[in-house]
PyMOL Python script that loads the backbone (N, CA, C, O; Angstrom):
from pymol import cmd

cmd.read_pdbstr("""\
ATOM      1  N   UNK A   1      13.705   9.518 116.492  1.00  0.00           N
ATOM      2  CA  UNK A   1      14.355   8.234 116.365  1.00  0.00           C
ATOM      3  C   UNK A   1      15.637   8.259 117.184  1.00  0.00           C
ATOM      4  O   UNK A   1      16.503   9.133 117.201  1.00  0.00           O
ATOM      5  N   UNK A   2      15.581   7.198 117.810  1.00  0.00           N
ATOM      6  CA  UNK A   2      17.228   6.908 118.640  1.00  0.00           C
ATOM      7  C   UNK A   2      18.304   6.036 118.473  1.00  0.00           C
ATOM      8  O   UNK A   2      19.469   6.173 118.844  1.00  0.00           O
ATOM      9  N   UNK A   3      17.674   4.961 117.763  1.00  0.00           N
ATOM     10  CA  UNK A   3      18.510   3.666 117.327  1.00  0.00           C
ATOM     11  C   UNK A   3      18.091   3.283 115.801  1.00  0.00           C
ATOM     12  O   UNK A   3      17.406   3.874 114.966  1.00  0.00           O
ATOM     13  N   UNK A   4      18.735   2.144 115.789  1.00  0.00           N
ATOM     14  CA  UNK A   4      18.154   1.869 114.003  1.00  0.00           C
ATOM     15  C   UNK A   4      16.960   0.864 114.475  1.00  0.00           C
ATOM     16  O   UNK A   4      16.165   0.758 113.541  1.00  0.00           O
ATOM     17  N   UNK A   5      16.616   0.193 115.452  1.00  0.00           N
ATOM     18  CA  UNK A   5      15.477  -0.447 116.222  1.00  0.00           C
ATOM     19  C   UNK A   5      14.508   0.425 115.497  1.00  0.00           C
ATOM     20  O   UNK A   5      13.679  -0.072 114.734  1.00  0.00           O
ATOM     21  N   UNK A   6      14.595   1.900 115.741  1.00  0.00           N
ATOM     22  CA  UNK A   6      13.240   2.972 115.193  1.00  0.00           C
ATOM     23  C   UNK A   6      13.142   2.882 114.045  1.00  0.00           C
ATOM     24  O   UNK A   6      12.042   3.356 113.761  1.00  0.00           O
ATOM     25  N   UNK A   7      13.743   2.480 112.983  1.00  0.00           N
ATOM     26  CA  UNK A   7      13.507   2.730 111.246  1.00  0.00           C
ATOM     27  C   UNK A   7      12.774   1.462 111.137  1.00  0.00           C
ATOM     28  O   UNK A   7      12.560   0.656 112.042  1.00  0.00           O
ATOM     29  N   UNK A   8      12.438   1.399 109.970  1.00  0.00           N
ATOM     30  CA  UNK A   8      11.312   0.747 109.594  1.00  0.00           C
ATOM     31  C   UNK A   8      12.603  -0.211 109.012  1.00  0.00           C
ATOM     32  O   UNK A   8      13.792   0.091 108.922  1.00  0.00           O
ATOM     33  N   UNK A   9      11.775  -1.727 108.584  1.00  0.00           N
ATOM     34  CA  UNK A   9      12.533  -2.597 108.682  1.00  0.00           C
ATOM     35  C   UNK A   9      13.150  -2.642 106.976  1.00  0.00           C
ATOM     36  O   UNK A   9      14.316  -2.947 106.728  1.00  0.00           O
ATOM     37  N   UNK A  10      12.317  -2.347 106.103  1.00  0.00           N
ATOM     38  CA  UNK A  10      12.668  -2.075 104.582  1.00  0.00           C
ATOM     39  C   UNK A  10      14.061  -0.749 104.566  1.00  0.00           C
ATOM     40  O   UNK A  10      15.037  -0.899 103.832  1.00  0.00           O
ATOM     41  N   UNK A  11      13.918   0.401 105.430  1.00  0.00           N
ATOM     42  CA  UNK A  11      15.001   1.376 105.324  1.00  0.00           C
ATOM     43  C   UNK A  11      16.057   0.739 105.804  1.00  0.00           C
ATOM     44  O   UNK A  11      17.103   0.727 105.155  1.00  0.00           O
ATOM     45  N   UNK A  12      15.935   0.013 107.199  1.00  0.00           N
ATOM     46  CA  UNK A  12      17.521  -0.401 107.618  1.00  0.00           C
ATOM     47  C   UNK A  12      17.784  -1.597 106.806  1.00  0.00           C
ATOM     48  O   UNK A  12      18.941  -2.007 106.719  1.00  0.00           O
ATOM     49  N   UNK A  13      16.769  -2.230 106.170  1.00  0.00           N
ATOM     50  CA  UNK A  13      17.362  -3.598 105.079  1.00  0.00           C
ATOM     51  C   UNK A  13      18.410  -2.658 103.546  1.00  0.00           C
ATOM     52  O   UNK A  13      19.124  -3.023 102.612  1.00  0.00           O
ATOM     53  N   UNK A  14      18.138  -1.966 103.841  1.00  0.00           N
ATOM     54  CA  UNK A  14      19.111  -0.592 102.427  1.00  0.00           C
ATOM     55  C   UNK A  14      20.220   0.119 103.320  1.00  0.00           C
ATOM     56  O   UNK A  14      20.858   1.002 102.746  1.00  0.00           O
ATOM     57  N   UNK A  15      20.406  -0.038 104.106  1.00  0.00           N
ATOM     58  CA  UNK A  15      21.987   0.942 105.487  1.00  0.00           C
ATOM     59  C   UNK A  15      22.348   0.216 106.334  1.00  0.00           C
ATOM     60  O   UNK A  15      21.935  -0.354 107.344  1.00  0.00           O
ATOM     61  N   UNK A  16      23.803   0.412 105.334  1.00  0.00           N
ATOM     62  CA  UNK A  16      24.822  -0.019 106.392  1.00  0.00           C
ATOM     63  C   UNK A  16      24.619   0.399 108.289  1.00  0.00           C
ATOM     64  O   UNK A  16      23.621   1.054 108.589  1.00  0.00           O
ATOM     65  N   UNK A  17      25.162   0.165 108.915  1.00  0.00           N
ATOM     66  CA  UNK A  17      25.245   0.573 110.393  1.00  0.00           C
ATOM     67  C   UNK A  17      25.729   2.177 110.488  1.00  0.00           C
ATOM     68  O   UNK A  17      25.248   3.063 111.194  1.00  0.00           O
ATOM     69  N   UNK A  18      26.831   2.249 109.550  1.00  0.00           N
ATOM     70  CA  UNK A  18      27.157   3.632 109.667  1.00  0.00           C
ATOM     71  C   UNK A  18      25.688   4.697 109.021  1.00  0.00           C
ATOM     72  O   UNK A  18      24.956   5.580 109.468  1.00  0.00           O
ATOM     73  N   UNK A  19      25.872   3.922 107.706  1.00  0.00           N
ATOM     74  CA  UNK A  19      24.489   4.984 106.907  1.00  0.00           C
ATOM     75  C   UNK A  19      23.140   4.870 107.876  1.00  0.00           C
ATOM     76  O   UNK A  19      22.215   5.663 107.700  1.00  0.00           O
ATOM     77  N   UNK A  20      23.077   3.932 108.818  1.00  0.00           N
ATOM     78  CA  UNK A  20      21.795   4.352 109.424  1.00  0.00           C
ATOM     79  C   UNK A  20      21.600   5.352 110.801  1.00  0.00           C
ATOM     80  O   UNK A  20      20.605   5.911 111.262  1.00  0.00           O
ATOM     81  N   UNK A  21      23.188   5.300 111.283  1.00  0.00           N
ATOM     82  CA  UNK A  21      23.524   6.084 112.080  1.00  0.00           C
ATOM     83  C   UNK A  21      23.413   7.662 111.422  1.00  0.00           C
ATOM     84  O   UNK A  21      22.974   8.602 112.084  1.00  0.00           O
ATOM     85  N   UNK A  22      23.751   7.757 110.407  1.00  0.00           N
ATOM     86  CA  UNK A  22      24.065   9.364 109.891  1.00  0.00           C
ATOM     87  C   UNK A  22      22.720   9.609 109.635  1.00  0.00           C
ATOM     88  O   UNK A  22      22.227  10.637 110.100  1.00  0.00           O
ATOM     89  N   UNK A  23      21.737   8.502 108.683  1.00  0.00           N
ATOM     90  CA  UNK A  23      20.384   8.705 108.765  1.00  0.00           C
ATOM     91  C   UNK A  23      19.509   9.313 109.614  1.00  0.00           C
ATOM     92  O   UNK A  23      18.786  10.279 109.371  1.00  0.00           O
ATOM     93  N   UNK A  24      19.611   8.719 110.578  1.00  0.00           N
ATOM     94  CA  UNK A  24      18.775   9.365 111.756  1.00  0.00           C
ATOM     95  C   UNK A  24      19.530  10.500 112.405  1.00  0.00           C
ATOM     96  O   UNK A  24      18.813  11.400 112.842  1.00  0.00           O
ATOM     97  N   UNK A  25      20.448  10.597 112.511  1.00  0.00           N
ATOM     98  CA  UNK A  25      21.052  11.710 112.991  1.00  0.00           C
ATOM     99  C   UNK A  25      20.472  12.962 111.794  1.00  0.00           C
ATOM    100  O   UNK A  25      20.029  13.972 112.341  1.00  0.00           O
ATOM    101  N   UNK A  26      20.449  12.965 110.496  1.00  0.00           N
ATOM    102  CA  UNK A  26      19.738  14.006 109.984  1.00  0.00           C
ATOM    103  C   UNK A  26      18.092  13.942 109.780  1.00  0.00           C
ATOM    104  O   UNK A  26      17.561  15.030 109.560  1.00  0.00           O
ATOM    105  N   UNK A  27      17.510  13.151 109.815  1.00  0.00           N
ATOM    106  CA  UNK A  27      16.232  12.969 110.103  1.00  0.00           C
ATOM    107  C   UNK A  27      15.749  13.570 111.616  1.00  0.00           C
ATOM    108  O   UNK A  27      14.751  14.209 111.951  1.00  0.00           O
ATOM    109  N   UNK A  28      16.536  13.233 112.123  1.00  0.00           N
ATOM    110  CA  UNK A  28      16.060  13.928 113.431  1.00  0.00           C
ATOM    111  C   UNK A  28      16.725  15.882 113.711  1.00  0.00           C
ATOM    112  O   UNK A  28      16.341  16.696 114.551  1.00  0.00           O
ATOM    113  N   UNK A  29      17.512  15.993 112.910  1.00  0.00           N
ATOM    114  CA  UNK A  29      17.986  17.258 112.697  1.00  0.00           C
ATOM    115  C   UNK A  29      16.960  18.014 112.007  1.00  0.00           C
ATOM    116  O   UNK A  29      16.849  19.218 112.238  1.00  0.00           O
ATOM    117  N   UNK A  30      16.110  17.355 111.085  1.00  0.00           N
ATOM    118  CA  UNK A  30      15.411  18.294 109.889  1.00  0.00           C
ATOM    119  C   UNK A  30      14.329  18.048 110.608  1.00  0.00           C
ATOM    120  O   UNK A  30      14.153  19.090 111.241  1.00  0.00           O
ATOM    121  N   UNK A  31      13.295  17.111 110.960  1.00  0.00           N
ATOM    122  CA  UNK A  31      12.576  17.198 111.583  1.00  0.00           C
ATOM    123  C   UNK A  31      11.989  18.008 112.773  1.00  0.00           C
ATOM    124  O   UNK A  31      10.792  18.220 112.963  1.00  0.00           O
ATOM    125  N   UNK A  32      13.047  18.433 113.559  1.00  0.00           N
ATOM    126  CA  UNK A  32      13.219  19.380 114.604  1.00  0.00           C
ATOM    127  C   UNK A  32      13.174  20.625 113.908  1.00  0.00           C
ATOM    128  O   UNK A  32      12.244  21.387 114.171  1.00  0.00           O
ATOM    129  N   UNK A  33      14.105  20.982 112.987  1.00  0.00           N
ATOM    130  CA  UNK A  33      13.896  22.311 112.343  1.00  0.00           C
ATOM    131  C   UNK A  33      12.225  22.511 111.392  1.00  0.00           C
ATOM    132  O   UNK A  33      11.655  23.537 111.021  1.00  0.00           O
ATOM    133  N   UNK A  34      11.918  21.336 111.276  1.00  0.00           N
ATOM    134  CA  UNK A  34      10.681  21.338 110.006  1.00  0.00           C
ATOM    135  C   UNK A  34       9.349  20.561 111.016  1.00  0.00           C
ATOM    136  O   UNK A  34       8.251  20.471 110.469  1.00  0.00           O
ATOM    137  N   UNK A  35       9.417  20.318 111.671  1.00  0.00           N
ATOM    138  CA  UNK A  35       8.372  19.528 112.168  1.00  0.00           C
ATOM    139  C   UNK A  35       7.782  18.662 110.676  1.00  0.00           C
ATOM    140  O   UNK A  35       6.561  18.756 110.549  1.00  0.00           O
ATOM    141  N   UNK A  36       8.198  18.189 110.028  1.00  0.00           N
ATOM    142  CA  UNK A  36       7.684  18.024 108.992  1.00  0.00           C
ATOM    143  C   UNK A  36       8.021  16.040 108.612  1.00  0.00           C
ATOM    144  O   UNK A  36       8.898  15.914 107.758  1.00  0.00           O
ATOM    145  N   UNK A  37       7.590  15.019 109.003  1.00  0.00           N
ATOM    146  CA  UNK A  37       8.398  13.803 109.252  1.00  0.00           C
ATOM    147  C   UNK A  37       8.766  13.527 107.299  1.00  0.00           C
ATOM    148  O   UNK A  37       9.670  12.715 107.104  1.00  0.00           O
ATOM    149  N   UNK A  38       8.423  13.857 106.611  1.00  0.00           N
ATOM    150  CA  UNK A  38       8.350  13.575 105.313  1.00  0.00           C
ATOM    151  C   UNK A  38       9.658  14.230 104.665  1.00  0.00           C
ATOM    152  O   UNK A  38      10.328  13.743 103.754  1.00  0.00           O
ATOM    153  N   UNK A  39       9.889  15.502 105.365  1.00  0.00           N
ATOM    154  CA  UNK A  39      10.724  16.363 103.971  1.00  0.00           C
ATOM    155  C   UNK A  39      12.058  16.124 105.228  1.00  0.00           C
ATOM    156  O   UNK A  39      13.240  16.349 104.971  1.00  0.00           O
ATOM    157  N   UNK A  40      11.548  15.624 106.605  1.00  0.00           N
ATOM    158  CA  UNK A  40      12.898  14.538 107.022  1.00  0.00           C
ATOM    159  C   UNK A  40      12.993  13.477 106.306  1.00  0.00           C
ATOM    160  O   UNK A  40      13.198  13.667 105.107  1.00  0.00           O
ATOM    161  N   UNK A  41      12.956  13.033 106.459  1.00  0.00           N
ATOM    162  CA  UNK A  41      12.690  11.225 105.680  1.00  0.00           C
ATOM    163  C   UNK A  41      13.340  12.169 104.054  1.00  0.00           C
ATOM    164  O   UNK A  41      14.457  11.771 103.725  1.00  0.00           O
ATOM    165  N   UNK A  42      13.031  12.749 103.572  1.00  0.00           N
ATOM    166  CA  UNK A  42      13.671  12.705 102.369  1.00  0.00           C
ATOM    167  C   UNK A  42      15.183  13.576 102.436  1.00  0.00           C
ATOM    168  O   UNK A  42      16.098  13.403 101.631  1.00  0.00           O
ATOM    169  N   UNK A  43      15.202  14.286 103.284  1.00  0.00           N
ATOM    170  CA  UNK A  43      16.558  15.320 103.664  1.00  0.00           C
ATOM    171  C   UNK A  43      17.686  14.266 104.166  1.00  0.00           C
ATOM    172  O   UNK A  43      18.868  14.417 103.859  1.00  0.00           O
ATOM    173  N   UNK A  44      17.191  13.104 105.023  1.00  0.00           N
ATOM    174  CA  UNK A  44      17.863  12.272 105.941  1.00  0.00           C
ATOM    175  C   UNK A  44      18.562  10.975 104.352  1.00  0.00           C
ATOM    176  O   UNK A  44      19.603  10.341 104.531  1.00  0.00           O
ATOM    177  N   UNK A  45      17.940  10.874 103.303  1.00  0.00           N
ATOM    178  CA  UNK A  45      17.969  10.058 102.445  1.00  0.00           C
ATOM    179  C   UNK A  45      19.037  10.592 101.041  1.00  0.00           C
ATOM    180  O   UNK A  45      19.649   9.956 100.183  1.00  0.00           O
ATOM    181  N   UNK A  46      18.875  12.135 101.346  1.00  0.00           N
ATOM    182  CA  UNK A  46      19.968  12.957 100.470  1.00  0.00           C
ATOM    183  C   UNK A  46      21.374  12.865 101.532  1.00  0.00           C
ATOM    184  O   UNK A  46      22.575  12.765 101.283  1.00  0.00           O
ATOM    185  N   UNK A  47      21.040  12.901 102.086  1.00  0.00           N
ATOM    186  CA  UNK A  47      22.774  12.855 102.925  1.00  0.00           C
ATOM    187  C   UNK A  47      23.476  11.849 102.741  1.00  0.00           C
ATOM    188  O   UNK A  47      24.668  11.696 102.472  1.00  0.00           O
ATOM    189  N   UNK A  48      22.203  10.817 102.994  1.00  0.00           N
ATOM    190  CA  UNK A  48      22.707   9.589 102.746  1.00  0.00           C
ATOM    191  C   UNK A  48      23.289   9.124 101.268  1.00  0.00           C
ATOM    192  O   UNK A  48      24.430   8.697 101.097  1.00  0.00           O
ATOM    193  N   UNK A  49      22.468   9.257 100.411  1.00  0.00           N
ATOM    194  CA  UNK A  49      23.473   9.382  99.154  1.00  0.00           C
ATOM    195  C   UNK A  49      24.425  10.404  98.874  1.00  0.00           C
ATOM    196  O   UNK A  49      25.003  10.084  97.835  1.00  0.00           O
ATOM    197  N   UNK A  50      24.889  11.564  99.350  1.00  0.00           N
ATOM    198  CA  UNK A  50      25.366  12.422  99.411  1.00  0.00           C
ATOM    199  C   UNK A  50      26.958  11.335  99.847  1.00  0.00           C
ATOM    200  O   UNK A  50      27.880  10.995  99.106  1.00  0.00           O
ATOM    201  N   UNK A  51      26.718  11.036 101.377  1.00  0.00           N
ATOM    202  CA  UNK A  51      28.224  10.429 101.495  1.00  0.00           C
ATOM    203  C   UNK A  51      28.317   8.722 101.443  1.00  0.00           C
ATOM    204  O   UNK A  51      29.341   8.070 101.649  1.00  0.00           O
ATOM    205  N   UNK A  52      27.533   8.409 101.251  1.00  0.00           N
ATOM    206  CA  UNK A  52      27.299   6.324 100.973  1.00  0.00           C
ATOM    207  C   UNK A  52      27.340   6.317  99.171  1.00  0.00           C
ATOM    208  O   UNK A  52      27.039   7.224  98.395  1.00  0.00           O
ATOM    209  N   UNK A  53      27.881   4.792  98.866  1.00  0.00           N
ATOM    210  CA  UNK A  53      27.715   4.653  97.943  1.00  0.00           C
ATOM    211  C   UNK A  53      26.813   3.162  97.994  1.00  0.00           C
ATOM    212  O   UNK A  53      27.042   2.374  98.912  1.00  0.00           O
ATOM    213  N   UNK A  54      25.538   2.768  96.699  1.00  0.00           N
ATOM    214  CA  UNK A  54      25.271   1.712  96.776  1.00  0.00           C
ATOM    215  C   UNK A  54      26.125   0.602  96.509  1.00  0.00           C
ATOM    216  O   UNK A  54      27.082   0.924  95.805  1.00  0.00           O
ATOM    217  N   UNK A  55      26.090  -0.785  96.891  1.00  0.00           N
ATOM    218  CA  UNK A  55      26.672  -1.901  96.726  1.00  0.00           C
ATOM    219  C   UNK A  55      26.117  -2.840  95.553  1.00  0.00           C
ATOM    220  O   UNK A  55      25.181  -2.350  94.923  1.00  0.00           O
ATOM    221  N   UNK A  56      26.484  -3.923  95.221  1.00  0.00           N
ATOM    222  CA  UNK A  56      25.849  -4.425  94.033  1.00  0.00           C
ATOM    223  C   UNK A  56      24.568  -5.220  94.882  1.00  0.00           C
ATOM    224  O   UNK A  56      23.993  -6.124  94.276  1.00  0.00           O
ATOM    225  N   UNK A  57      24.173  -4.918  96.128  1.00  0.00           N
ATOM    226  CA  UNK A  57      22.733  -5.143  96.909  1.00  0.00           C
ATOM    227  C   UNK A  57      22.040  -4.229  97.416  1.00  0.00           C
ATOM    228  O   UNK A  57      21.266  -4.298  98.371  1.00  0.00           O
ATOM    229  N   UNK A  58      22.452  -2.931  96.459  1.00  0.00           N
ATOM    230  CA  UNK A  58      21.354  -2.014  96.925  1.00  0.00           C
ATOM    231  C   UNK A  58      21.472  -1.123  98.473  1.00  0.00           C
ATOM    232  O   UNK A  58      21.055  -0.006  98.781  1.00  0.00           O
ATOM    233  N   UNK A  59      22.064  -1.937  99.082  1.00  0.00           N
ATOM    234  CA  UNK A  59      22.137  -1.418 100.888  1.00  0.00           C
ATOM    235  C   UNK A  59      23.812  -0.372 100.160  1.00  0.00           C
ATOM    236  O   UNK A  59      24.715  -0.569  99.347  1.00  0.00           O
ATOM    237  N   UNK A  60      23.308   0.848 101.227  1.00  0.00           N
ATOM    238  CA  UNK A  60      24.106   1.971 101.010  1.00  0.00           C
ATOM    239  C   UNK A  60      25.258   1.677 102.091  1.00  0.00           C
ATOM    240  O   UNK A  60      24.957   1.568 103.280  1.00  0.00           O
ATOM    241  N   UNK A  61      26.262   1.582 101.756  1.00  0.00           N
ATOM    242  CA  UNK A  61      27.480   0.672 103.052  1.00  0.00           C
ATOM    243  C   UNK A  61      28.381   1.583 102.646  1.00  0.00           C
ATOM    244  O   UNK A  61      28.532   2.307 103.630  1.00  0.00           O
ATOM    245  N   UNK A  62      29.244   2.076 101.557  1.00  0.00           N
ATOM    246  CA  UNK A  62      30.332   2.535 101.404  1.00  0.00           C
ATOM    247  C   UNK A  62      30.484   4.169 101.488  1.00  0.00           C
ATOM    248  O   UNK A  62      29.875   5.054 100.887  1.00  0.00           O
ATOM    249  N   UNK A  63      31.477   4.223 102.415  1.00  0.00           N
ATOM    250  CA  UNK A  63      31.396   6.090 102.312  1.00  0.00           C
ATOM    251  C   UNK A  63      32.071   5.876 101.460  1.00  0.00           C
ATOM    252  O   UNK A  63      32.861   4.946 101.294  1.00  0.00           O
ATOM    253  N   UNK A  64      31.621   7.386 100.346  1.00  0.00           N
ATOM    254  CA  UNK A  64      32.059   8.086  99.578  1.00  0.00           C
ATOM    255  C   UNK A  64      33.863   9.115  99.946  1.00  0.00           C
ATOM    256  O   UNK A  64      34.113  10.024 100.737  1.00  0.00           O
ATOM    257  N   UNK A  65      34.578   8.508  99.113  1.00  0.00           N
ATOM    258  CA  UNK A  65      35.865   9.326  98.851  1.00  0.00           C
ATOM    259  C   UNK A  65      35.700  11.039  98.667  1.00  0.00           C
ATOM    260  O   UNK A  65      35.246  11.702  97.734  1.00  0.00           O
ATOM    261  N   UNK A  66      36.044  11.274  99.449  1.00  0.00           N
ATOM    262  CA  UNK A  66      36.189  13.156  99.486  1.00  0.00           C
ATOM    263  C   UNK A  66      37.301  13.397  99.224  1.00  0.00           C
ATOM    264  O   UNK A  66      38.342  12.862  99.606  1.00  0.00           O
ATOM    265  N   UNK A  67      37.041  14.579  98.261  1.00  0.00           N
ATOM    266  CA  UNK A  67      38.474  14.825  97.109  1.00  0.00           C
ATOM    267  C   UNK A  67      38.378  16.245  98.445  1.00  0.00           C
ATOM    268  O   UNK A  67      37.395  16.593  99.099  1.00  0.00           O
ATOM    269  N   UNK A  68      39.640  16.734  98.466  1.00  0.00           N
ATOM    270  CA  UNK A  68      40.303  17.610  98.862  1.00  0.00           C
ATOM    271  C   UNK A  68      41.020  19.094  98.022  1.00  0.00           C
ATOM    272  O   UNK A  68      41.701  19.896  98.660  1.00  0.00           O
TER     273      UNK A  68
END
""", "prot")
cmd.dss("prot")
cmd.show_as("cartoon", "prot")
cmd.util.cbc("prot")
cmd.orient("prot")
């Protein structure tokens, strides 16, 4: 994947611009290490909740506050 053009239209209707940027950036990280498009797709979806928070619409928009 290179753009958010490549995600399917239900994933980028749930990510922000940023969360779909970080998305594919680890989807395409795990994938390469895993050849595996699935346990990307789910690795790429933990990050994403990892630093996004949901909105009261479901689409993941807000980074998460990192305590120090």
């Amino acid at each position: 994947m290179e753009s958010p053009s490549d995600l399917s239209p239900e994933v980028r209707s749930h990510l922000s611009e940023a969360a779909q940027r970080t998305f594919i950036a680890n989807y395409n990280t795990a994938l390469a290490e895993t050849g595996d498009e699935a346990k990307a797709g789910h690795h790429a979806w933990d990050v994403v909740a990892e630093q996004f928070e949901q909105d009261e619409h479901g689409v993941w928009s807000k980074g998460k506050e990192k305590l120090i």
